[in-house]
C-alpha positions in Angstrom: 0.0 0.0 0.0 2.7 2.6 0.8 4.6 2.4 -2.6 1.2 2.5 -4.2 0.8 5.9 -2.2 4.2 7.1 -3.2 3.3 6.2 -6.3 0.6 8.5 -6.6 1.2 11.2 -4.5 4.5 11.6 -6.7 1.9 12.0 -9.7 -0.1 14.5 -8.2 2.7 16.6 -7.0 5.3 16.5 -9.7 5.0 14.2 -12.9 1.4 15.6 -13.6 -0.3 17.4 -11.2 -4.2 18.4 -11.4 -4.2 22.5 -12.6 -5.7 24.2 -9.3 -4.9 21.2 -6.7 -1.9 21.2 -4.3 -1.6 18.1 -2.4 0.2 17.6 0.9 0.6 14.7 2.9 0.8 14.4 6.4 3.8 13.7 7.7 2.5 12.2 11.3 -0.1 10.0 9.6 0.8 8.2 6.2 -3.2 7.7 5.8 -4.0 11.2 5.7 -3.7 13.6 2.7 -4.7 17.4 2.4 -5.3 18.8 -0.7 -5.9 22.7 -1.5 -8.4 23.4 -4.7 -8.7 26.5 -6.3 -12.2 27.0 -7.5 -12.3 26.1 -11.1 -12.2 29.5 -13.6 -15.4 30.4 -15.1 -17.3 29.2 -11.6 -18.8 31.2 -9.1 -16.2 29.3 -6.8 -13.6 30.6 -8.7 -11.0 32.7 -6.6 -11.7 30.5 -4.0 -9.3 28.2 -2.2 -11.1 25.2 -1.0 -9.3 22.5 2.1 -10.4 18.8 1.2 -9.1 16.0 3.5 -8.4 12.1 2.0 -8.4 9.8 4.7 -6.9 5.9 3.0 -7.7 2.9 4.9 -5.3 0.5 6.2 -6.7 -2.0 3.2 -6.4 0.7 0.2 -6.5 0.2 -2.7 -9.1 -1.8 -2.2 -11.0 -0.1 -0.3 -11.9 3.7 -1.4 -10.2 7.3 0.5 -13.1 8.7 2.1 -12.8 12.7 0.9 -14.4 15.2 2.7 -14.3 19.4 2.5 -12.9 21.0 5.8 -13.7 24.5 3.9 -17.1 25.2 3.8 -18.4 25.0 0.7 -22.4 25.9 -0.5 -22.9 23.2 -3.0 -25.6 21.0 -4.0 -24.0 18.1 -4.1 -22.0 18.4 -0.7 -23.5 18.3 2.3 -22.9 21.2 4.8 -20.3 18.9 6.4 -18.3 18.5 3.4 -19.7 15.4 2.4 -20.2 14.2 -1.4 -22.9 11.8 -2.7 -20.6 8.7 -3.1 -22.2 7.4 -5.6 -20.8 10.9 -7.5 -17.1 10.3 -6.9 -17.2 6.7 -7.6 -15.8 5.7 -3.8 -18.5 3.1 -3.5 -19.4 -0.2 -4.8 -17.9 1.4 -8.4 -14.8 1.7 -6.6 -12.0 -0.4 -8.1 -8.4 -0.9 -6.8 -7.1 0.3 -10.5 -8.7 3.9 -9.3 -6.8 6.8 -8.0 -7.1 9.4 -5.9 -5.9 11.7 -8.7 -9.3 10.3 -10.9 -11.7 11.4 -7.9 -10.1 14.7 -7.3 -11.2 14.7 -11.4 -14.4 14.4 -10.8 -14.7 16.9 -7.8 -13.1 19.3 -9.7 -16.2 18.6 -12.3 -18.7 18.4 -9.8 -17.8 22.0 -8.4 -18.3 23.5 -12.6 -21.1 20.8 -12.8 -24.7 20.6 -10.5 -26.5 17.2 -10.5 -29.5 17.9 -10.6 -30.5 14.4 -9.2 -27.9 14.5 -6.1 -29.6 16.8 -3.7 -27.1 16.8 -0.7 -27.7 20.1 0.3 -31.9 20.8 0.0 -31.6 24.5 0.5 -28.5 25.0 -2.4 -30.4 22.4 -5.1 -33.7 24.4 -4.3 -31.7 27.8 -5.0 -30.2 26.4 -7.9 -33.6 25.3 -9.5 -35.5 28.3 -8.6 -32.8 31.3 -9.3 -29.6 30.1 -10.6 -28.6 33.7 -10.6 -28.7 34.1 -6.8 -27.3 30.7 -6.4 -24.5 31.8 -8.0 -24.6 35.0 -5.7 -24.5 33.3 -3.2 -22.2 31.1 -4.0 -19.5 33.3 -4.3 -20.2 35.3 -1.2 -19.9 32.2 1.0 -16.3 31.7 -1.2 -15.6 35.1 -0.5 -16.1 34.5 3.2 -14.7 31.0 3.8 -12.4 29.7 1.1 -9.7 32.8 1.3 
């Protein structure tokens, strides 16, 4: 498991890093990552600076990294913990051991461009989104302004 995480933390920090993610491992815990995201350009979360945590199990990677947001982040599809639909990032049953961290952090860059409509995690952002995606978006970057600096 640990040359597997070498493996790809070595990927995500210097033979092909993510645009807008800075990952950083802790060095008292070999099962914990932080990675910073930038709010993707051309979202209202753009500007932003967003903390995600990726915890590993002892058994990865079998098992999936559990990621969660430690910034707070108004999103339908988190939950006001920092929580995504599982399902969403493929940690799940879909999860496969041929899966990297590098693939989810993928898909929650396009999940923060992209609402699912179908994924309510957060009733009062989806009901926002679907009845004014103008003030959504309003309010979205207000609560970047104020949390994700």
């Amino acid at each position: 498991m640990q040359n597997r995480l070498n493996k790809e933390l070595t990927d995500l920090t210097s033979t092909s890093p993510l645009h807008g993610v800075i990952i950083s491992p802790d060095l008292n815990n070999r099962l914990l990552w932080t990675a910073f995201i930038a709010g993707p350009e051309g979202t209202a979360y753009q500007g932003g600076q967003f903390k995600l945590t990726i915890t590993f199990p002892e058994n990865y990677p079998f098992k999936a990294p559990q990621f969660l947001f430690t910034t707070k982040i108004f999103h339908p599809n988190i939950t006001e913990k920092g929580e995504f639909c599982e399902d969403m990032i493929e940690t799940k049953e879909q999860w496969q051991p041929t899966k990297t961290v590098k693939q989810v952090l993928e898909k929650i860059l396009n999940i923060m461009g992209q609402v699912n409509t179908d994924q309510a995690l957060n009733p009062k952002a989806m009901e926002l989104y679907k009845s004014d995606k103008n003030k959504f978006e309003a309010t979205v970057r207000q609560e970047t302004q104020k949390f994700a600096k």
